[in-house]
C-alpha positions in Angstrom: 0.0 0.0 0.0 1.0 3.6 -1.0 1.8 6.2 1.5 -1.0 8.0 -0.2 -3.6 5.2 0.2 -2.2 4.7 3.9 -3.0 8.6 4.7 -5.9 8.1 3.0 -7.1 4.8 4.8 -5.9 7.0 8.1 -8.2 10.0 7.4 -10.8 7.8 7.4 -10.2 6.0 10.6 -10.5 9.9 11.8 -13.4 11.2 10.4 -15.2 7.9 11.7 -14.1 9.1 15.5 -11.4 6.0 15.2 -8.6 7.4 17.1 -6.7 4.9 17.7 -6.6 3.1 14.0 -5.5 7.1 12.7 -2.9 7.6 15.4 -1.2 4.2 14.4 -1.1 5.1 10.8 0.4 8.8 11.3 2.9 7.2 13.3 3.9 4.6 11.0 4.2 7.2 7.9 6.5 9.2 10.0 8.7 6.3 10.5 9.0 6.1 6.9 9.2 10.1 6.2 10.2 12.4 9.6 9.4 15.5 7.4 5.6 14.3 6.1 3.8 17.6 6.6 0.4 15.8 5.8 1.2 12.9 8.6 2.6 15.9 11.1 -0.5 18.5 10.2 -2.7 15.1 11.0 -1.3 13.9 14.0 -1.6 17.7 15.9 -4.9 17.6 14.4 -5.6 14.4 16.4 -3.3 15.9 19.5 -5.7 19.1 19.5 -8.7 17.3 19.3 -7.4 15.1 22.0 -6.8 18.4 24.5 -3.1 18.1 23.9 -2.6 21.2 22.5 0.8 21.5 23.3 1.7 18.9 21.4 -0.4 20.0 18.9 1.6 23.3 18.3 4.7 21.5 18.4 3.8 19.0 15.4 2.4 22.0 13.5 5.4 23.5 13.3 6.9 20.7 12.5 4.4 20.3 9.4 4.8 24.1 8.9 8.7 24.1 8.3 8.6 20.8 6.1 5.8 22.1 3.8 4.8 26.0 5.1 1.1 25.8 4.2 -1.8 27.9 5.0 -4.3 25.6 6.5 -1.4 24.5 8.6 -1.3 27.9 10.1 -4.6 28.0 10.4 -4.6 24.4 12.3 -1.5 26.2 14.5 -3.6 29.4 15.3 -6.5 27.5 16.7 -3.9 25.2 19.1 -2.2 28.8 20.1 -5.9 29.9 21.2 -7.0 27.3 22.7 -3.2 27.9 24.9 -4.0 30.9 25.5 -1.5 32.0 23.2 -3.5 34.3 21.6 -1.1 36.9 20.2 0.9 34.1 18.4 -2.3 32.8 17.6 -2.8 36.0 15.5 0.4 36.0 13.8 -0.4 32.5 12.5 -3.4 33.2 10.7 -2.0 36.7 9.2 0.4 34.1 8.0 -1.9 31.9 6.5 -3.9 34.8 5.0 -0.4 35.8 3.5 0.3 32.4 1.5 -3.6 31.9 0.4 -6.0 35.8 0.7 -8.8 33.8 -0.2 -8.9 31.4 2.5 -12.5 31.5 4.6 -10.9 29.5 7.6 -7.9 31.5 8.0 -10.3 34.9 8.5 -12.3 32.4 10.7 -9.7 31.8 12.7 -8.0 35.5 13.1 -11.8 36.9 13.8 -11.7 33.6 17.1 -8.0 34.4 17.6 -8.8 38.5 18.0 -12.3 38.3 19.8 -10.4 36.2 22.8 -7.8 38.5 22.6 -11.3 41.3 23.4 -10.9 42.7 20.0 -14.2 42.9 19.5 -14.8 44.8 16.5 -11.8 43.4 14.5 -13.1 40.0 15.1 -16.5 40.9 13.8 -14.4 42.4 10.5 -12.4 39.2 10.4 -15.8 36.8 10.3 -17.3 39.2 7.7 -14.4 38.4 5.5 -14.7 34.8 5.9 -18.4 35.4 4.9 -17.6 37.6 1.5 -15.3 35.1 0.5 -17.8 32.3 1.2 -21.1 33.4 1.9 -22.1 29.4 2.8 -19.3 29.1 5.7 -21.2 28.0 8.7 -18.5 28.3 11.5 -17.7 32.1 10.4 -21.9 32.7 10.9 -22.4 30.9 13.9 -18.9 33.0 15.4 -20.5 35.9 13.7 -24.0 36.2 15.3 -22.3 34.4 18.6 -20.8 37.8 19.4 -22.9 40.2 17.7 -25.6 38.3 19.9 -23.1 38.4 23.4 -22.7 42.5 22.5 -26.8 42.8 22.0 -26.7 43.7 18.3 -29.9 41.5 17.4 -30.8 43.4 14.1 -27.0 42.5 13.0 -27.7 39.3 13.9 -31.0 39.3 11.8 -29.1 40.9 8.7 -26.6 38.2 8.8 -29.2 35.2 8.7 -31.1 37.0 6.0 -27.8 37.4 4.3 -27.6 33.2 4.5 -31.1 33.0 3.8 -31.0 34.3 0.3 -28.7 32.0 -1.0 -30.2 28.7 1.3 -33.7 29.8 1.8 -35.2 26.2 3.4 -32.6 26.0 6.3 -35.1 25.7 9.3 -32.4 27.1 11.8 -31.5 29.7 10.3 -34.9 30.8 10.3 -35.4 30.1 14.0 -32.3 31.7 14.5 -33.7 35.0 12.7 -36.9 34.8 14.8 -34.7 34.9 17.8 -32.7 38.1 17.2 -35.9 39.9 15.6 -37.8 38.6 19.2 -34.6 40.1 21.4 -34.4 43.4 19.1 -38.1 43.9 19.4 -39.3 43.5 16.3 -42.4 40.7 16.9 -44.0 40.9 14.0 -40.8 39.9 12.2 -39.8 37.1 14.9 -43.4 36.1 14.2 -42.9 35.3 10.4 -39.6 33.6 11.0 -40.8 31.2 13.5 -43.7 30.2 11.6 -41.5 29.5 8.7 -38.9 27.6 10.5 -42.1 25.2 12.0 -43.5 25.4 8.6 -40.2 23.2 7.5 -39.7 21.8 10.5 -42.9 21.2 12.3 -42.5 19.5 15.6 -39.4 21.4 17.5 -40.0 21.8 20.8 -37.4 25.1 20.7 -38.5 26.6 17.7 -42.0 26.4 19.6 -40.8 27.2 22.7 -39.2 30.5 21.1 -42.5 31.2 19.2 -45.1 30.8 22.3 -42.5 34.3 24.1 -43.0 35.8 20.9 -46.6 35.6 21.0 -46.5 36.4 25.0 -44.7 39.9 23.5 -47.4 40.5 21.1 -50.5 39.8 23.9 -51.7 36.6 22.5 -51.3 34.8 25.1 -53.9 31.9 24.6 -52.3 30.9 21.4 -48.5 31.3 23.7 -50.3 28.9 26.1 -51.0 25.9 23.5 -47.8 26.2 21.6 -45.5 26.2 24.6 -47.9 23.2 25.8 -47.4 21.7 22.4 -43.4 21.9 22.9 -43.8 20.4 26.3 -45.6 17.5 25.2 -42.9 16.9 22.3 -40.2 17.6 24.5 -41.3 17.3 28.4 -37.4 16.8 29.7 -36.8 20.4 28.1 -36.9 23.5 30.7 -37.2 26.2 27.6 -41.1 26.0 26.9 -42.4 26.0 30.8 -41.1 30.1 31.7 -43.6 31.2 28.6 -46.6 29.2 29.6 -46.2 30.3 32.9 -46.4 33.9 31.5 -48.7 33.4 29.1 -51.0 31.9 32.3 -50.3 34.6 34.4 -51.3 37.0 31.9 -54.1 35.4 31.3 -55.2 35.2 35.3 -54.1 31.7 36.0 -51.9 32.3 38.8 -51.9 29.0 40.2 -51.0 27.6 37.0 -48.7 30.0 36.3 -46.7 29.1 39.2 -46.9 25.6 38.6 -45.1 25.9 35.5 -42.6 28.0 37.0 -41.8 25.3 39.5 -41.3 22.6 36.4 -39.4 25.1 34.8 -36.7 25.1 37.6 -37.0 21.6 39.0 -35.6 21.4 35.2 -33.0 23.7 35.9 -32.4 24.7 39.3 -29.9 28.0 38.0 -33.7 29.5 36.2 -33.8 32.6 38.3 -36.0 34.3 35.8 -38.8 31.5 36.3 -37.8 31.9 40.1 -38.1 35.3 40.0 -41.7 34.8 38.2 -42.7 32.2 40.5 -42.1 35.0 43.5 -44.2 37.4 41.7 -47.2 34.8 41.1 -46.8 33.4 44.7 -47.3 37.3 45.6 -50.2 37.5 43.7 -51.9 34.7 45.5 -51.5 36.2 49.2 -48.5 34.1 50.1 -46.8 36.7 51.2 -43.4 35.2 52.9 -43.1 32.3 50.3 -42.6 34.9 47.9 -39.9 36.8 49.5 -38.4 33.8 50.4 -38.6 32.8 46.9 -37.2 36.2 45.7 -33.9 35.7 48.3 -33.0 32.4 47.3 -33.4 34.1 43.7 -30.7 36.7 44.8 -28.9 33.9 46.4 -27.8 32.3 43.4 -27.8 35.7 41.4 -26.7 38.4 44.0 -25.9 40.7 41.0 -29.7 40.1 39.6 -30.2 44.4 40.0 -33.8 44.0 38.6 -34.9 40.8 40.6 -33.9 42.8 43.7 -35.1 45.9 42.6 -38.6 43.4 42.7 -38.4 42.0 46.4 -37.9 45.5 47.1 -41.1 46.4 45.7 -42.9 43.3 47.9 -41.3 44.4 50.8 -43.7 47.3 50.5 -47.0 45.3 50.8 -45.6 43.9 54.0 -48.0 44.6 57.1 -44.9 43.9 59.3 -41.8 44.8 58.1 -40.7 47.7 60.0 -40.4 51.2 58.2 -35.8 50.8 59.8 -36.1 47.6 58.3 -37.0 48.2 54.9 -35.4 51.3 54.2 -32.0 48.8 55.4 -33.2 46.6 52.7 -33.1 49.2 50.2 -29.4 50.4 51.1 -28.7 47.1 50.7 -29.8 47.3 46.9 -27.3 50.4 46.2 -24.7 48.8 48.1 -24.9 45.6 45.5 -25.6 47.2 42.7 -24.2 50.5 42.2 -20.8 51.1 43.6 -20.1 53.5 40.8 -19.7 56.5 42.4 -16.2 57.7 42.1 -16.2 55.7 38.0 -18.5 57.9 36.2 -18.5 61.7 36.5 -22.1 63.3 35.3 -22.8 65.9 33.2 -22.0 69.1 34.7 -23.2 72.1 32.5 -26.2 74.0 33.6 -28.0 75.2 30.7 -31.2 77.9 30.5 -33.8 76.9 29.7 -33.0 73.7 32.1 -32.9 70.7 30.4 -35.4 67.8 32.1 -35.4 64.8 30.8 -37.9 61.9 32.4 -37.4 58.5 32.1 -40.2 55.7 32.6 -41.5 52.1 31.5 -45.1 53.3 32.1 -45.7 55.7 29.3 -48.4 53.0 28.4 -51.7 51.6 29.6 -50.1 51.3 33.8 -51.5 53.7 36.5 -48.7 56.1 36.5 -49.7 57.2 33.2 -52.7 59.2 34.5 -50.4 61.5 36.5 -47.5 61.8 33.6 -49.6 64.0 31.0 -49.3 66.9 33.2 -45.2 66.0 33.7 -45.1 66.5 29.3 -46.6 69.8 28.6 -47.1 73.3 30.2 -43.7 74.3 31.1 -42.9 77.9 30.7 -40.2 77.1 28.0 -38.4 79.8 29.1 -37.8 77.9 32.1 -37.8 74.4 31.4 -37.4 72.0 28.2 -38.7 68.7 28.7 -36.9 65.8 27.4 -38.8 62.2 27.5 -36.8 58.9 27.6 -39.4 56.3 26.6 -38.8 52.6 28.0 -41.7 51.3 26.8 -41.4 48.0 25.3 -44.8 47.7 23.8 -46.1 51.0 23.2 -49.8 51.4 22.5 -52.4 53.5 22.5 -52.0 55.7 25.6 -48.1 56.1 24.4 -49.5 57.5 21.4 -51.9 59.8 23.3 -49.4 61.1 25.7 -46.9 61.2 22.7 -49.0 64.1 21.6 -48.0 66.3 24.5 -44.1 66.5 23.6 -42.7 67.9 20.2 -41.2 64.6 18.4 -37.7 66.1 19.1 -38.0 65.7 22.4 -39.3 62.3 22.9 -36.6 59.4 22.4 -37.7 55.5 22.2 -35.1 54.2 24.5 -36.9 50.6 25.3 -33.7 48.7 23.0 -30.7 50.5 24.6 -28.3 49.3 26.9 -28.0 51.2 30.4 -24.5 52.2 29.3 -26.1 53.3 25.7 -28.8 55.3 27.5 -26.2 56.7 29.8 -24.4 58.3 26.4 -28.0 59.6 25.3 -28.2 61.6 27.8 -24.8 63.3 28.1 -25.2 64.0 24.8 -28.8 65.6 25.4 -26.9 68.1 28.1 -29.5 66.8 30.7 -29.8 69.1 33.9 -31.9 67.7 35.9 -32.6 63.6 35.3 -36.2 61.9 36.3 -37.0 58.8 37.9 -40.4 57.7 37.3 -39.9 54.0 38.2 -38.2 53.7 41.5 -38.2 49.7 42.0 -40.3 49.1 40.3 -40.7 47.0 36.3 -37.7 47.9 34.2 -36.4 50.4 36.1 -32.9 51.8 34.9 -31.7 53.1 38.6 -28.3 51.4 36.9 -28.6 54.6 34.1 -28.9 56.6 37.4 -25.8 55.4 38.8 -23.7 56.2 35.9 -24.9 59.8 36.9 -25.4 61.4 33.7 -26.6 64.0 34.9 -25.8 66.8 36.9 -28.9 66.6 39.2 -31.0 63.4 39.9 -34.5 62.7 41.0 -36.8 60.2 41.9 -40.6 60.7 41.7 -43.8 59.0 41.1 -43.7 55.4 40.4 -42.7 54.2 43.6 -43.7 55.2 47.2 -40.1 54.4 49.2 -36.6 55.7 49.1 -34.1 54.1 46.0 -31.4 54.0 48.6 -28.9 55.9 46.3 -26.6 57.6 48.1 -27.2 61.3 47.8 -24.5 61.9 45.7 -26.2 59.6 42.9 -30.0 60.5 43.7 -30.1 64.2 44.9 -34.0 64.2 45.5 -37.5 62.3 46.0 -40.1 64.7 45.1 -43.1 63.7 47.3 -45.4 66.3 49.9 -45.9 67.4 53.8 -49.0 65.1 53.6 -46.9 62.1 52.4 -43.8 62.8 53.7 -44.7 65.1 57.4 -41.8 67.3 58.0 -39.4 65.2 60.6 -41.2 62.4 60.2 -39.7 59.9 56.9 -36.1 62.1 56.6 -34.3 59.3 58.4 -35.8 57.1 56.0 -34.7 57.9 52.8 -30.9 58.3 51.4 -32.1 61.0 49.5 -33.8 64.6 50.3 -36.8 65.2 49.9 -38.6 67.9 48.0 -42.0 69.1 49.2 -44.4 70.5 46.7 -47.0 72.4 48.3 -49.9 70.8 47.4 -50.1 67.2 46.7 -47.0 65.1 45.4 -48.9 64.5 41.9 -51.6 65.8 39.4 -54.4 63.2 38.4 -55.4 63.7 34.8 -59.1 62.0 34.9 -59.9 60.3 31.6 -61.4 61.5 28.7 -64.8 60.7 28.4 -65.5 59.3 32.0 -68.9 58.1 32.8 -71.0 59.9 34.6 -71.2 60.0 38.0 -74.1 57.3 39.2 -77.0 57.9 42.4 -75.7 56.1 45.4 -76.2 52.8 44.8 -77.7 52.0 48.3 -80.6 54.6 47.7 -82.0 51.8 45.2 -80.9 48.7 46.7 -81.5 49.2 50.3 -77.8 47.6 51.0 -74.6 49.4 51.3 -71.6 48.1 49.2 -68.3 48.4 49.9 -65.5 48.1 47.5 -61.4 48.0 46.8 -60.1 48.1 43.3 -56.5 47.4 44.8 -53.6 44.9 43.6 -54.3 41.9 45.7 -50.8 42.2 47.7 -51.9 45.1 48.8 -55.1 42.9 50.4 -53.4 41.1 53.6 -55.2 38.8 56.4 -54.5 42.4 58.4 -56.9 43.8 56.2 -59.3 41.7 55.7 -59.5 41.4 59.3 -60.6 45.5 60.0 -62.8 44.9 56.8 -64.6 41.8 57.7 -65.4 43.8 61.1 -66.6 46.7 59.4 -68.9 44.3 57.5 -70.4 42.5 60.5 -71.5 46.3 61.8 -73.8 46.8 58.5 -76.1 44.1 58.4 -76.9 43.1 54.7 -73.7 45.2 53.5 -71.6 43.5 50.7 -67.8 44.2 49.5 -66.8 44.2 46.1 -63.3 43.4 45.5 -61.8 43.6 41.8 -58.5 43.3 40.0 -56.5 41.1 37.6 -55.3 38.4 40.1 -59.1 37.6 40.6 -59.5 36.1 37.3 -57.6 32.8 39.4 -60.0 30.1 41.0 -57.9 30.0 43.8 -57.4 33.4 44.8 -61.2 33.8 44.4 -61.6 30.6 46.5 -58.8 31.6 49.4 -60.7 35.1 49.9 -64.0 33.7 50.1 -62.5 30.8 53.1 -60.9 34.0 54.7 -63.6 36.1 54.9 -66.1 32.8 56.0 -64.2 31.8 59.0 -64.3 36.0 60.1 -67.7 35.7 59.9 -68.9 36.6 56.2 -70.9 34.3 54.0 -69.8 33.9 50.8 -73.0 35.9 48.7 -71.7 39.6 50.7 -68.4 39.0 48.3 -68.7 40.3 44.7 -65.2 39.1 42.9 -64.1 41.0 39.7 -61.4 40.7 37.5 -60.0 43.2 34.9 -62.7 44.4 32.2 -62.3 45.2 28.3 -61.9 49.3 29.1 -60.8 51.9 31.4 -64.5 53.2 31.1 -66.1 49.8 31.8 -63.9 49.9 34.8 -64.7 53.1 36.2 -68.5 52.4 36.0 -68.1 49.6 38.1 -67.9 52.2 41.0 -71.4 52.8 40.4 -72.2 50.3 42.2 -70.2 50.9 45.4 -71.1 53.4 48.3 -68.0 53.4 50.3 -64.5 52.7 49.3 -61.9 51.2 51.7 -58.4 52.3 51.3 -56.1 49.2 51.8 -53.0 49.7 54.2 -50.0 49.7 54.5 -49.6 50.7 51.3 -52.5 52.8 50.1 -54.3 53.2 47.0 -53.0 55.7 44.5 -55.2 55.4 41.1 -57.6 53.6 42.5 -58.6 56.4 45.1 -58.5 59.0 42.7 -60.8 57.0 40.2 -63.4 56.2 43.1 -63.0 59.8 44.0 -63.6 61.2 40.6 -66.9 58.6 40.1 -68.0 60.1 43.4 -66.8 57.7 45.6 -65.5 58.4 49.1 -62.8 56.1 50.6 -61.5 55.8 53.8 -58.0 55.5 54.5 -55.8 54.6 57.2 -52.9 56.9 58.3 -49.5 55.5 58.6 -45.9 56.7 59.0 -44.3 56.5 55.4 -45.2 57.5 52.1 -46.5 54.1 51.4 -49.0 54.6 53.9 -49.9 58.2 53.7 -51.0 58.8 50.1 -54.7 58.7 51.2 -54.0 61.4 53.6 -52.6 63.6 50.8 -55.0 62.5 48.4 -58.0 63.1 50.5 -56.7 66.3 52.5 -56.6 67.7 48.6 -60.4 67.3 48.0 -61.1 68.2 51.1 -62.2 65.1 52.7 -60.0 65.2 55.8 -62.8 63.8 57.9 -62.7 60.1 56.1 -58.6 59.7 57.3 -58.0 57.6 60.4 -55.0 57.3 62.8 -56.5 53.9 64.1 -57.8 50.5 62.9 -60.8 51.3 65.2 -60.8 55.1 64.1 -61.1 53.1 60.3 -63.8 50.9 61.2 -66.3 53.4 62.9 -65.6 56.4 60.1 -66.6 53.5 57.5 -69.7 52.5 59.8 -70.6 55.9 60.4 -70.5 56.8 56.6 -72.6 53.9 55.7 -75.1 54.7 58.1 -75.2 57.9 56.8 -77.5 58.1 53.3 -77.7 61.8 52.9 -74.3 62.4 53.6 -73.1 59.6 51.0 -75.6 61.8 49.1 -74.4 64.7 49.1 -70.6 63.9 49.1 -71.6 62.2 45.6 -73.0 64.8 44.0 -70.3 67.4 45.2 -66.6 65.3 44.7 -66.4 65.6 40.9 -66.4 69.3 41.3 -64.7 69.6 44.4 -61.6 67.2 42.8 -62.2 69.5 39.4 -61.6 72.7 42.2 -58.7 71.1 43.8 -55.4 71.1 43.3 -55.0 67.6 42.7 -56.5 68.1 39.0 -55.0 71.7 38.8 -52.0 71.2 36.0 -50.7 74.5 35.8 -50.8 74.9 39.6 -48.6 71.9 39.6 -46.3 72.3 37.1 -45.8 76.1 38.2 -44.5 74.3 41.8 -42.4 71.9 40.1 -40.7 74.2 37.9 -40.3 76.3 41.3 -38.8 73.4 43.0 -36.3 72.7 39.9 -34.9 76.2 39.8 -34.2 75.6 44.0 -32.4 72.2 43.3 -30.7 74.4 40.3 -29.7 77.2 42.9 -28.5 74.3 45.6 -26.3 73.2 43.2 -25.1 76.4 41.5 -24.4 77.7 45.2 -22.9 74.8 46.5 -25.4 74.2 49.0 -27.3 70.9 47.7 -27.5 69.5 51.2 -29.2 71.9 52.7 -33.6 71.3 52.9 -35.9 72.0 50.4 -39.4 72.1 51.4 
């Protein structure tokens, strides 16, 4: 047998995975030829393959000074690498780019060699050569899209696999592989089509479906997400991917009990899921169980202490707690700053001072969420002179209240910032010349309190979407814009990192909708039974205070409670409330149950049917009390020590109502009896409380935005006089 045939015969042995067989052979053609570059090239080949990559140069070389190829250098540059040799790894592929320019692997190679070495854009250059000289290379894609996808460059990603796509249009991964990077970038529609392509030519896989049923959670469909991440469960049941979207897609769609379930599959599948975790924590909060969740949320953190968002989460359920202490929590939120943003002395902020003074607001919520009804005011009326507003949208999926609210802002000064990066955001808005930055999230969903503590800005706030400190230091977050109802003088300064701002009035303007329904008789004047109500998020609803409401209802015989929100839609929560009311006393037909309805103006003429409304506590009722205020609704509210559990007092103090706040449970309970008992005066206060809120100055938006702009020039002079620790109230 020839030489030839024997390398041949070896080659074979290697392809087929036969080691051993191939190793013999090399071996035996170098003991008839020392200087065969094939046999030498083979055998470090095998070596490399083999983790000896030591070896593996050695023989290379070898193979390189008998017969100085290029795809020898470019088998040498991949055993440098994988040495962490990576400078010599780079020579070795210019090398083999020297002897043959048109050589796909070599650029392959160099674009590895130079993205280990954390060159990242050179490597990207390197893989796109490999790809104009052969459009069909696989490895230079898959490197490709592996770090354009590591950087967050989805629609890169997506231009590459079309670029594959037009010359092998019925590759079913590739397609999938689009889908993904169009899902990540945001563009659903697109991720959509390319899923439903890739399943078209490849019908049952479990990850193509399990990709497809989170597009379709992005784009609200969540009963079709629910049947096709079942579908890839039932193909693949082993597989962790599909489990996190159907327990979204349930949770959406108000099976919370399901949803959780599905979160625990998920990570009894894969114990490191703190996503699904995280979800599970959120669903178990949604069901009343209160210290599962949290303890869910810290073994979350546990295995992801650098998880800023998850935190940023528990932080927010901390808030419903009836027994956490106010030291406690604000502890709990130092804790957050002390994890997350110890950038302080890395990033300088933006220090120029410009007239008018540039605001710029950033929020998630510019979209159907509670906070937008006090953000219109926030976009328009300024004396320009004064102020320029600048908006950073984070919305993700904006709709139809994003387009409303758009309206209010000249389209130069509203930026969609949903796809950057914190550190890309952080660039927007030095370049903007930002004077004063707005936080409108707090802890709460997508926040970017990481954007904050890059300080971008000269001057930093936090307002509005969350009723507790961010536990910045002050040096980060200057401010907390709140109000002497929320925030008594003396009282909450020891509790927040920041200082706080006191507008003179009440911390926010409600904007009521537009075309509310009118406002309804009492209800009880017809039906000969008083109804109370809540509209509150259920964590808000604790055993606590179904406890002082279960007493109010045993006072008022025949009286009902209506209780409404999303988490109602679940069996079991419906089911738990009913068993917690019954052993306090209350039959099951004085509970009306509600979920979410099709509109905002089907919702707010479900207060027509309540008499009383009953603030929960700790943490009040924000929307909710001025929606049952503006439908003529008076609520009674329970005074507390924080923000969290004083908004009622400045809501109510605003419209006059001072008479409905209590100090006590027992002050609660007898103002509610008392009311109830009281036909004319329900009467009266119904017919009045549009007007009086339409009088008041927590629907006066000029009044507002003329004490905000007069707090911002304060901060201004704080900081232009080097004073911006002294108070501002």
């Amino acid at each position: 047998m020839t030489s030839q045939q024997l390398l041949e015969q070896a080659v074979e042995h290697h392809r087929a995975g036969r080691l051993d067989q191939a190793q013999s052979i090399y071996h035996h053609l170098l003991s008839l030829n020392p200087t065969d570059a094939n046999a030498l090239n083979l055998l470090g080949v095998l070596a490399g393959q083999q983790g000896r990559a030591a070896e593996a140069i050695e023989l290379f070389r070898k193979a390189i000074a008998a017969n100085p190829l290029g795809e020898i250098y470019v088998n040498l540059s991949n055993a440098l690498r994988t040495a962490g040799r990576d400078e010599e790894a780079i020579e070795a592929c210019h090398a083999a780019i020297r002897l043959r320019p048109s050589d796909a692997r070599a650029y392959h190679a160099l674009g590895l060699a130079l993205d280990k070495r954390g060159q990242t854009e050179d490597a990207i250059a390197a893989q796109h050569q490999a790809l104009a000289i052969n459009p069909r290379f696989a490895p230079a894609h898959d490197a490709l899209c592996s770090i354009l996808i590591r950087e967050g460059r989805f629609l890169e990603v997506a231009d590459a696999c079309r670029r594959l796509l037009a010359i092998e249009p019925a590759l079913a991964p590739l397609h999938a592989q689009l889908g993904a990077a169009l899902n990540k970038a945001g563009d659903h529609a697109g991720a959509l089509a390319a899923l439903s392509r890739a399943l078209e030519l490849q019908p049952d896989w479990p990850q193509a479906l399990g990709n497809l049923a989170d597009v379709l959670n992005h784009l609200a469909r969540f009963h079709e997400a629910a049947d096709t991440a079942r579908r890839a469960i039932a193909l693949d049941p082993s597989s962790a991917e599909a489990y996190p979207f159907l327990g979204y897609a349930l949770e959406h769609l108000g099976q919370l009990s399901a949803a959780a379930d599905a979160y625990r599959a998920a990570i009894r599948l894969n114990p490191r899921d703190n996503g699904s975790r995280g979800n599970l924590a959120g669903a178990l909060l949604e069901t009343m169980r209160f210290d599962e969740a949290i303890a869910t949320y810290r073994q979350a953190l546990g295995q992801n202490p650098k998880a800023h968002r998850l935190h940023s989460d528990m932080l927010l359920a901390l808030n419903y707690s009836p027994t956490i202490d106010d030291a406690s929590l604000f502890e709990e939120h130092k804790a957050w700053a002390k994890v997350h943003a110890p950038t302080l002395a890395d990033h300088e902020p933006q220090e120029q001072l410009n007239l008018p003074l540039r605001v710029g607001y950033i929020s998630p919520d510019l979209r159907a969420h509670p906070v937008s009804h006090f953000v219109a005011p926030l976009l328009s009326g300024y004396d320009r002179t004064n102020v320029h507003p600048i908006i950073y949208c984070d919305v993700e999926a904006p709709d139809e209240v994003t387009a409303r609210l758009r309206q209010f802002v000249p389209a130069d000064d509203w930026r969609e910032v949903a796809r950057m990066t914190d550190d890309d955001l952080d660039r927007l808005i030095r370049l903007d010349c930002i004077d004063i930055l707005v936080d409108l999230a707090g802890h709460t969903g997508r926040n970017r309190l990481m954007v904050f503590a890059r300080r971008p800005a000269a001057i930093q706030v936090t307002y509005l979407g969350y009723p507790n400190t961010t536990g910045l230091p002050r040096e980060i977050m200057a401010y907390r814009i709140t109000d002497a109802h929320c925030d008594p003088a003396a009282m909450t300064e020891s509790l927040h990192t920041e200082e706080l701002v006191r507008l003179p009035d009440c911390f926010i303007c409600y904007q009521p909708p537009q075309n509310s329904p009118n406002v309804s008789p009492v209800p009880s004047a017809a039906t000969g039974r008083i109804t109370f109500g809540s509209f509150n998020a259920m964590p808000k609803i604790s055993e606590r205070v179904i406890e002082l409401w279960a007493r109010i209802l045993r006072q008022i015989p025949h009286s009902r409670l209506v209780l409404k929100n999303r988490s109602l839609h679940d069996p079991d929560n419906q089911r738990s409330l009913r068993e917690m009311f019954a052993c306090r006393g209350i039959a099951e037909d004085r509970l009306v149950l509600l979920s979410t309805v099709a509109s905002l103006s089907a919702h707010l003429e479900r207060y027509s049917e309540i008499d009383v409304a009953l603030d929960p506590f700790p943490y009040h009722g924000t929307t909710t009390t001025c929606e049952a205020l503006w439908m003529g609704v008076p609520v009674v509210t329970l005074a507390g020590n924080t923000h969290r559990s004083r908004v009622g007092v400045s809501l109510l103090s605003n419209v006059g109502l001072q008479d409905l706040i209590a100090n006590t449970p027992q002050q609660y309970e007898q103002l509610a009896i008392e009311l109830a008992r009281d036909i004319p005066r329900l009467t009266r206060i119904r017919s009045e409380l549009r007007a009086r809120m339409r009088g008041s100055p927590l629907t006066d938006s000029e009044r507002f935005i003329r004490n905000l702009e007069a707090q911002y020039a304060r901060m201004i002079s704080a900081k232009r006089s080097d004073e911006g620790m002294r108070t501002i109230s």
